[in-house]
C-alpha positions as CSV (number, residue, x, y, z in Angstrom):
1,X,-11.1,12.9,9.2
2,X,-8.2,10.5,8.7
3,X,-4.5,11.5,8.0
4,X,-2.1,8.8,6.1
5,X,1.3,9.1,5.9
6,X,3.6,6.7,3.9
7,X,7.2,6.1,4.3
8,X,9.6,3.9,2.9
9,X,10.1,4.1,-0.7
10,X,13.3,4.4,-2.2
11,X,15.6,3.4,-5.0
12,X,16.3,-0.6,-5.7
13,X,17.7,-3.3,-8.6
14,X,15.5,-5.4,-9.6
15,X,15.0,-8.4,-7.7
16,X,15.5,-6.5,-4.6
17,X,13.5,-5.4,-2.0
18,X,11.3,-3.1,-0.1
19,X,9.0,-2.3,3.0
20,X,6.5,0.2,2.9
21,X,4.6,1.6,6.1
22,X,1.7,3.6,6.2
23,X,0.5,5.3,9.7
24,X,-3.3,6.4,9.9
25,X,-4.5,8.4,12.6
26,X,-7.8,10.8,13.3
27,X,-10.8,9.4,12.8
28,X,-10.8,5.9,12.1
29,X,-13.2,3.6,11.8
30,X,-12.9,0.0,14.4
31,X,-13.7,-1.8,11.6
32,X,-11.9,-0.8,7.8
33,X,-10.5,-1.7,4.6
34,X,-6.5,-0.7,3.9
35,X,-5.3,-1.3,1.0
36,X,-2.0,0.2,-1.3
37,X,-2.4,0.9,-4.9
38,X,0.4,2.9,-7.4
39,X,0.2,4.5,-10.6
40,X,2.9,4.9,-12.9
41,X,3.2,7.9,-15.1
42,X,1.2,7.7,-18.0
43,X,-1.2,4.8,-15.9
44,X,-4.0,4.5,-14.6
45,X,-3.9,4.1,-10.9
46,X,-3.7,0.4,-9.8
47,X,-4.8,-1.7,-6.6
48,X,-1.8,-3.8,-5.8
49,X,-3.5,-5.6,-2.7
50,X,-5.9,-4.5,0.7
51,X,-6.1,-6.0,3.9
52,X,-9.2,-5.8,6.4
53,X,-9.1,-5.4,10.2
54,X,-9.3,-9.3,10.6
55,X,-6.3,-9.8,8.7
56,X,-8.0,-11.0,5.3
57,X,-5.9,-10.1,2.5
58,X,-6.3,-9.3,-1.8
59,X,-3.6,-9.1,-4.3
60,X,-4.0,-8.0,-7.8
61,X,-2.7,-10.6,-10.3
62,X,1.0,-8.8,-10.7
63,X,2.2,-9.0,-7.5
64,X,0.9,-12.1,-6.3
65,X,3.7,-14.0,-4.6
66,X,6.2,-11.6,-5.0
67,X,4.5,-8.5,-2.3
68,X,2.7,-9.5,1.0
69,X,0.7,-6.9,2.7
70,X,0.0,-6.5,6.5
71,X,-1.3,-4.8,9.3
72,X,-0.8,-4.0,13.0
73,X,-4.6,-2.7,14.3
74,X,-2.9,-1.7,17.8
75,X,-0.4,0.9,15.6
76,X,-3.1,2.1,12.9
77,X,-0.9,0.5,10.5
78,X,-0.4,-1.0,7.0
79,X,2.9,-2.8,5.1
80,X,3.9,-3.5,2.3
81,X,6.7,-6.3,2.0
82,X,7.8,-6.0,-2.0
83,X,10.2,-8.8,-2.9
84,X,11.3,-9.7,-6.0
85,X,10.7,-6.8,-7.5
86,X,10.6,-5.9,-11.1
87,X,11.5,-2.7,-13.7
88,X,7.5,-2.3,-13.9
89,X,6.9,-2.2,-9.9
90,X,8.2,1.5,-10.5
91,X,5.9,3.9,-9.5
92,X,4.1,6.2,-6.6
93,X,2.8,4.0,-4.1
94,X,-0.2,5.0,-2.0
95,X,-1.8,4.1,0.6
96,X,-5.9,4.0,1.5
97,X,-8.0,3.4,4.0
98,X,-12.0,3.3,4.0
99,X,-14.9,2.2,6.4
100,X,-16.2,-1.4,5.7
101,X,-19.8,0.5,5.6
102,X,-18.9,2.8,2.6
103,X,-18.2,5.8,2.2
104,X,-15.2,7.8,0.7
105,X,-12.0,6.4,1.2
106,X,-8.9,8.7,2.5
107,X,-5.7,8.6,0.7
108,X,-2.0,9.2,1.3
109,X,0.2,11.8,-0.1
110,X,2.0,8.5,-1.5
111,X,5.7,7.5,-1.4
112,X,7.8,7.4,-4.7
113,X,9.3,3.4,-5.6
114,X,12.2,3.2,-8.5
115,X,13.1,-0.2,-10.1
116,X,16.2,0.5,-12.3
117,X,19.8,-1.4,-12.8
């Protein structure tokens, strides 16, 4: 079983910023997909980007250039870095993890991001 916990989120003007951290621990496979998605009310939920153990990284079409995602293997760790960001980043962000073999991914409890001047 594998626990995530996210941290980070908070209130910002647009065209500020924000680092988000997610720390996985329990069961974890060597090799894995992490990724962070959000959902807004009244939305579906979204991928915003993932990142694989080797460092290889995806970014859904609205965030590319403004968000860079990351990881630190040796912490069980994934971040967000959201620059730039915009009235329609607003939302709960969450973070995943899954085995590169299949399976079910696990899921945070998800950490709440609010874009307003």
């Amino acid at each position: 079983q594998v626990q995530l916990v996210e941290s980070g989120g908070g209130a910002v003007q647009p065209g500020g910023s924000l680092r988000l951290s997610c720390a996985a621990s329990g069961s974890i496979a060597s090799i894995n997909v992490m990724g962070w998605y959000r959902q807004a009310p009244g939305k579906l939920r979204e991928l915003v980007g993932t990142v694989t153990s080797d460092g290889t990284t995806y970014y859904a079409d609205s965030v590319k250039g403004r968000f860079t995602i990351s990881r630190d293997n040796g912490k069980n760790t994934v971040y967000l870095q959201m620059n730039s960001l915009r009235l329609e980043d607003t939302a709960v962000y969450l973070c995943s993890l899954r085995s590169v073999r299949g399976g079910s991914p696990s899921w945070g409890q998800g950490t709440q991001v609010t874009v307003s001047s």
